[in-house]
C-alpha positions as MATLAB code, in Angstrom:
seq = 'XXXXXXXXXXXXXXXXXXXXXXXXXXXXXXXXXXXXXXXXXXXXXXXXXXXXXXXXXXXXXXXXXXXXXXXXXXXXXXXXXXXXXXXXXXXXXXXXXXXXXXXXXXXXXXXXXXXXXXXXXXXXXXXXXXXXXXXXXXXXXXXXXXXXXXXXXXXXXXXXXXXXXXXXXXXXXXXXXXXXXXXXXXXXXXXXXXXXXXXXXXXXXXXXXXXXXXXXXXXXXXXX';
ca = [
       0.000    0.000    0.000;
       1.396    3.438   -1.144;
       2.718    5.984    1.734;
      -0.486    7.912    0.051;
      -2.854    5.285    0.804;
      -1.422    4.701    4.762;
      -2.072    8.391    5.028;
      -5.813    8.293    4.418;
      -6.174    5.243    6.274;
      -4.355    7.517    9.311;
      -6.345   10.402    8.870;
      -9.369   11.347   11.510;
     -11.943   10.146    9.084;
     -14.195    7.329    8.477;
     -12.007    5.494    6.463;
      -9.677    5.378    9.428;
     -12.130    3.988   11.763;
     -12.798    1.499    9.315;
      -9.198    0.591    8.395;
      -8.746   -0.107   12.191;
     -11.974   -2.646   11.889;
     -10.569   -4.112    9.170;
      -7.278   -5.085   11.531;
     -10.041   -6.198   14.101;
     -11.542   -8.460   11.707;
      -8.509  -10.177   10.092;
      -7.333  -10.847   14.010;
     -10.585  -12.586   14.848;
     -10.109  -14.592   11.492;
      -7.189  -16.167   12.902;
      -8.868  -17.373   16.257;
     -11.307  -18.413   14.125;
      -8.635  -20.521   11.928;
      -6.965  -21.618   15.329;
     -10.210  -23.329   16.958;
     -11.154  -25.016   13.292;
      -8.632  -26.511   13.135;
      -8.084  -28.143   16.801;
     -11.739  -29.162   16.209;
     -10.887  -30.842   13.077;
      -7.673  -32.330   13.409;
      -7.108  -32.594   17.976;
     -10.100  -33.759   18.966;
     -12.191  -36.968   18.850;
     -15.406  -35.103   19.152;
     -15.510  -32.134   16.511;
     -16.098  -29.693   20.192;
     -15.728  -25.796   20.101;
     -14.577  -23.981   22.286;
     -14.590  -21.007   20.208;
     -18.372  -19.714   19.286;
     -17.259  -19.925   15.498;
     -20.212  -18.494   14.229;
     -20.983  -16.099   16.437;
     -17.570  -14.649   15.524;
     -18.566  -15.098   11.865;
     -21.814  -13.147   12.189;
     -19.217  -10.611   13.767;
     -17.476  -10.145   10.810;
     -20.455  -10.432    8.539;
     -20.829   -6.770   10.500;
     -17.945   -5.644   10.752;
     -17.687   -5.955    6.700;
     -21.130   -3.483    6.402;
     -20.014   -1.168    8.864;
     -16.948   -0.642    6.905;
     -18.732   -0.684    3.442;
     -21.124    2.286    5.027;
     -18.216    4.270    5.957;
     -16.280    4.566    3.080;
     -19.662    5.051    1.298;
     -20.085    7.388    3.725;
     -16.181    9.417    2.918;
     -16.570    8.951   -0.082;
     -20.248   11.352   -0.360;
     -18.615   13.767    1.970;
     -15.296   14.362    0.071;
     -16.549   14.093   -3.326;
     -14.856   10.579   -4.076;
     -11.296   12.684   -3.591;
     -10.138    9.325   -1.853;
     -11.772    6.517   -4.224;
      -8.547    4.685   -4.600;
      -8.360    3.959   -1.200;
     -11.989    3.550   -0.246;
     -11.763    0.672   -3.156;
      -8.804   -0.872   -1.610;
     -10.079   -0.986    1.675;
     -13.707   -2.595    0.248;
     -11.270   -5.060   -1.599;
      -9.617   -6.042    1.493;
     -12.337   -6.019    3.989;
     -14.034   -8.432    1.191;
     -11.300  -11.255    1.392;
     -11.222  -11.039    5.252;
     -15.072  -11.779    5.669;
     -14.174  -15.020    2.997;
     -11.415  -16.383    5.139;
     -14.000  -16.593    8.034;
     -15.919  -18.538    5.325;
     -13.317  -21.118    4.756;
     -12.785  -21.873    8.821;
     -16.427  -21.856    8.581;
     -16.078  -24.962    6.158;
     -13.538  -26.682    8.163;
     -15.763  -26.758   11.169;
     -18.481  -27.886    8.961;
     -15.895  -31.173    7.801;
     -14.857  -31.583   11.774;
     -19.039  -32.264   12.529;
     -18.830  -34.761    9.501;
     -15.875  -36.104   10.574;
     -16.090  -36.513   14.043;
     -12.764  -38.346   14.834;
      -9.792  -36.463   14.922;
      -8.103  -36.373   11.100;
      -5.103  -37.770   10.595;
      -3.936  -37.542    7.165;
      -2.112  -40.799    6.208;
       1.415  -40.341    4.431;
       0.105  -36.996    3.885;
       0.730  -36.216    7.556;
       3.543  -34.587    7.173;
       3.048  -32.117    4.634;
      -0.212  -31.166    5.850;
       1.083  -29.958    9.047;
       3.874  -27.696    6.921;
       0.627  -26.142    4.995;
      -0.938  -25.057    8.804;
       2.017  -24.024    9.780;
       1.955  -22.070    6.749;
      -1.220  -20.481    7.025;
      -0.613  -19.614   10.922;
       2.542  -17.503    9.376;
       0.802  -16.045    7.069;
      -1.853  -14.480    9.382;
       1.100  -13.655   11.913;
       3.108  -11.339    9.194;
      -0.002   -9.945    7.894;
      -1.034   -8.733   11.164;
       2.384   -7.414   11.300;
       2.193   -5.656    7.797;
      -1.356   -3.881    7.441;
      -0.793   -1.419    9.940;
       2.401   -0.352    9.225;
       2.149   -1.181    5.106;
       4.861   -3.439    5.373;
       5.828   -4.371    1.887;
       8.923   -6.586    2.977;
       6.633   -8.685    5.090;
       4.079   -8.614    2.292;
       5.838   -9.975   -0.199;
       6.720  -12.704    2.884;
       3.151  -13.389    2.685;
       2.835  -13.383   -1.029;
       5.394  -16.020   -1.491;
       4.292  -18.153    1.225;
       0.813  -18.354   -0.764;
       2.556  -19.720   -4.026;
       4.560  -22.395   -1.665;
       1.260  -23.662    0.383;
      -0.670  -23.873   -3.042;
       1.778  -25.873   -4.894;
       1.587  -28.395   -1.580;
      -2.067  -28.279   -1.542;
      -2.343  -29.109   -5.396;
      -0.030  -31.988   -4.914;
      -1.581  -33.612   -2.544;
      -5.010  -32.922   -4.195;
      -3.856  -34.189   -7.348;
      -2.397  -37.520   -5.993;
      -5.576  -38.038   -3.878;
      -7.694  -37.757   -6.964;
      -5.493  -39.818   -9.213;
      -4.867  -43.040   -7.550;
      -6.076  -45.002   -4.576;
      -3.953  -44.609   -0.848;
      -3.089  -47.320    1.166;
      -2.891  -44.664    3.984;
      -5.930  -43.012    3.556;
      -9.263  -44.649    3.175;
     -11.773  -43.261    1.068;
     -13.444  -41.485    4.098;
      -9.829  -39.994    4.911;
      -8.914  -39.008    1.824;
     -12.449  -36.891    1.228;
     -11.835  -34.941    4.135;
      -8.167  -34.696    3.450;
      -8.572  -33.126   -0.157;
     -11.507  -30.976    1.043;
      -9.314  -29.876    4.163;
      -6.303  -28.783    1.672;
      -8.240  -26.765   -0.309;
      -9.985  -24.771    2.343;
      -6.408  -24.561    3.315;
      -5.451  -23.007    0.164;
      -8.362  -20.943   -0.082;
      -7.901  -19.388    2.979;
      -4.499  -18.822    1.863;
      -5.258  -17.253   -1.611;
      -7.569  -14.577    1.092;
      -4.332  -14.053    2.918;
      -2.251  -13.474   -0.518;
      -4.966  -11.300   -1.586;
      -5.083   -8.960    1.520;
      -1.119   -9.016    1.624;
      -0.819   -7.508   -2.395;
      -3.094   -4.501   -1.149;
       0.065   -3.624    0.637;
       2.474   -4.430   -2.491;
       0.132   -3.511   -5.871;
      -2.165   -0.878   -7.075;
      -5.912   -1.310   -6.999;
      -6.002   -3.308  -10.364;
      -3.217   -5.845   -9.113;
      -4.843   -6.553   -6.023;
      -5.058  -10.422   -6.061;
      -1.996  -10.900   -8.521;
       1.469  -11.414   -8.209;
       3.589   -8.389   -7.844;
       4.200   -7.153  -11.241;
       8.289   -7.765  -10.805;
       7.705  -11.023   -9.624;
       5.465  -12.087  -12.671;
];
């Protein structure tokens, strides 16, 4: 995000309120993330601990209350800050999806009672959360202070989880696993790509930081 944009964002206006809700909402993402996935993958019994959607609602809010205020800037200043009130809707967007996605994976965890353990797969499915829990550390880091070092941190780490995701998609889907019987392997593959998903939100959020409005999503142009 340009020195410009961080700016606005710092100013006393609505759009500063809301840029501070949007840090709210990206931090109750990751306790989100953090309780799906001990329900899905510590315990026998798919519990909560964490009112998941209660939190989700949350955010459902917090994303209109944002959307009103830069409406809101935007009427009183004549649209003079449009290029951040668009980057701001962008990211406030992929922040309400990623509480989607844990969303899911508490949905598999009630489907899938018993605690998941992912065959052969083990292994590189605990380097994908691992992944995604730096990811939302770094990006927590970044947004306030635009961080574009730590950004691009979280840019790369996208590209990394996703080609680990795809693998083990791909093999899943191609052949049969001793390791993993069918039940296991469903909620495996479906588990990787919520993974990845949440991810690609992550990636998203981080390249608000790195690119202009219409890159927002996309590699950094450099790195293409």
């Amino acid at each position: 995000m340009i020195k410009e944009l961080l700016d606005v964002f710092r100013s006393a206006s609505p759009l500063n309120e809301a840029y501070q809700r949007s840090g709210e909402m990206l931090n109750e993402d990751r306790e989100m993330f953090e309780e799906a996935v001990r329900s899905l993958r510590e315990r026998d019994d798919a519990r909560l601990e964490v009112d998941i959607y209660t939190k989700d609602q949350m955010i459902n809010a917090y994303e209109r209350e944002v959307r009103r205020k830069i409406y809101t800037h935007l009427a009183v200043t004549g649209g003079r800050d449009l290029n951040a009130g668009l980057v701001l809707a962008s990211v406030v967007h992929d922040i309400e999806r990623i509480g989607d996605y844990t969303k899911n994976i508490v949905e598999l965890a009630l489907h899938h009672p018993d605690r998941l353990v992912c065959g052969t797969f083990e292994e590189d499915v605990r380097k994908i959360e691992a992944t995604a829990r730096t990811m939302f550390a770094l990006l927590l880091e970044a947004v306030p202070e635009g961080d574009i070092s730590k950004s691009r941190e979280v840019m790369s780490e996208h590209w990394r989880l996703a080609k680990r995701a795809d693998d083990i998609v791909s093999i899943l889907t191609e052949r049969d696993e001793e390791s993993l019987p069918g039940r296991e392997a469903v909620a495996t593959v479906l588990y990787v790509r919520y993974l990845k998903r949440i991810s690609a939100h992550l990636m998203n959020v981080a390249s608000s930081v790195v690119n202009p409005f219409d890159r927002i999503g996309f590699s950094a142009k450099n790195d293409d």
